[in-house]
Steps between C-alpha positions, in 0.01 A plus 500: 500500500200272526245695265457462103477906463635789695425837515739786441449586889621170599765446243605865642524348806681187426757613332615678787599156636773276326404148326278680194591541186259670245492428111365743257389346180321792310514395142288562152465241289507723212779679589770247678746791614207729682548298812867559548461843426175571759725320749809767447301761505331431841440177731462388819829555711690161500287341232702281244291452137473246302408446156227268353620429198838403575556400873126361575469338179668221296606497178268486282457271199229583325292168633512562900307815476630870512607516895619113614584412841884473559602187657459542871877471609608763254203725678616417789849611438418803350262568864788405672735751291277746626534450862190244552532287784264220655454783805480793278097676451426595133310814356442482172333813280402622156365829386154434653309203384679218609490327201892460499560525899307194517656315220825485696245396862418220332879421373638552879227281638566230184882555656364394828515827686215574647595869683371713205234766449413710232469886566134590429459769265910470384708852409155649544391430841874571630482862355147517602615407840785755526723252412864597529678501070849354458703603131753294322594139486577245791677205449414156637676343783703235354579399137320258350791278460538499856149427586511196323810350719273615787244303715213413263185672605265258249312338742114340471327694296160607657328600157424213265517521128404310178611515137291505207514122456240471834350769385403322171417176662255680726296612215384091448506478871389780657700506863562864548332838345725754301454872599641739220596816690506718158262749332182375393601627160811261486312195674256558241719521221341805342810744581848283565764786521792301598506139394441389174199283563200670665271288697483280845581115593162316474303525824738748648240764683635846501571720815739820374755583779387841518141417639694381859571903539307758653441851356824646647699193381553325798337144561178455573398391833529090583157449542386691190771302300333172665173612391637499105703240474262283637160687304713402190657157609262363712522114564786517256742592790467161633677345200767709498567832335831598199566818426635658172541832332698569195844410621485423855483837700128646522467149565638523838308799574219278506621189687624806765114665534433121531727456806423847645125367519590154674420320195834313473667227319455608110795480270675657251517396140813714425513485112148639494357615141789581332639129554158351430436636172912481355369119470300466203353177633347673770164599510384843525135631591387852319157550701397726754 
């Protein structure tokens, strides 16, 4: 699987070949259990899920932001627990925007593994498509207890990162532009419903994830997602591009859309807003 997105046809088709696995990751952020349920009541035949909150994430502290990265070799065990192999493609899908499908892209690429696409237009498309519905529960491949005596899949990770230190030292030495994938409401500051600071990280520019989608919630072409990022960016993309949402996961939707239109290379500040602004010493911008 050499692609960033598939289609329901092709994932259709692919799955009627061994080597694929296929991760549902529907999830609410209001409602942490809605995932699990959606994926009992229905999902693609063979897909394992996995939670957000507690498999993709951390722990959380209340300083490293409301969905940290997990160290990469406990990722990688828990990929491995689930049958992941350095051969294996990856299809990963949500209920439709991507928003959490590409969150866990990004984390198999940051893993090193490069064989993973995200199904364009999720649960949606696949139904849309005539997409074949699976009931109940499916349990990974190994434990992970025994992934973790297994081969280690970490390898180079192809998707750099920073922290919020470089992002703080870039606002006295400007080396890379911040791109806030959130509302305009939140980036403003005027309507924060989630953290408890509203505003943006001084000279961030704001692009909200759901501007890379078309009207039937699929992506929008390459070249029209060219066109945008670099009408909004411009000469900026030579310097170097870091994205950042609220916690780390319309983020990725971004730095995808940026991939998908051959405008490669950005990275990912994973502790995003909510990180940013549990540091009273950090700055915080309230314009528009």
């Amino acid at each position: 699987m050499n692609t960033l997105l598939i289609q329901a046809d092709e994932l259709r088709e692919r799955l009627a070949r061994p080597g694929c696995l296929v991760f549902d990751v529907r999830h609410d952020l209001a409602d942490h259990q809605a995932g699990r349920r959606a994926y009992e009541a229905g999902h693609i035949p063979g897909a394992l899920h996995l939670d957000p909150e507690t498999q993709l994430s951390a722990p959380r502290t209340g300083r490293n932001g409301r969905h940290p990265l997990p160290e990469r070799g406990e990722f990688a065990a828990l990929m491995r627990s689930q049958g992941l192999t350095a051969r294996t493609d990856v299809a990963v899908y949500d209920g439709g925007n991507g928003m959490f499908a590409a969150r866990l892209w990004w984390m198999l690429r940051w893993l090193g593994h490069e064989a993973v696409a995200v199904l364009d237009g999720g649960w949606a498309a696949w139904l849309a498509a005539g997409g074949e519905s699976q009931a109940g529960w499916r349990d990974p491949a190994l434990s992970e207890a025994q992934a973790i005596q297994g081969t280690a899949l970490a390898g180079k990770p192809s998707m750099p990162q920073v922290d919020a230190r470089a992002v703080l030292a870039n606002l006295d030495e400007p080396r890379f532009t911040v791109l806030d994938a959130r509302a305009p409401d939140r980036y403003s500051g005027e309507a924060e419903t989630i953290d408890p600071v509203g505003g943006h990280i001084p000279g961030a520019l704001n692009r909200p994830f759901q501007d890379n989608l078309d009207f039937d919630g699929r992506f929008k072409s390459a070249a029209r997602l060219r066109a945008e990022f670099e009408a909004l960016l411009g000469d900026r993309l030579d310097h170097g591009v870091v994205h950042q949402c609220g916690s780390g996961i319309t983020a990725c939707h971004n730095l995808l859309a940026m991939e998908l239109a051959g405008l490669r290379g950005s990275a990912l500040y994973p502790g995003s807003w909510s990180e940013w602004c549990s540091d009273p010493a950090h700055p915080v911008a309230r314009d528009a």
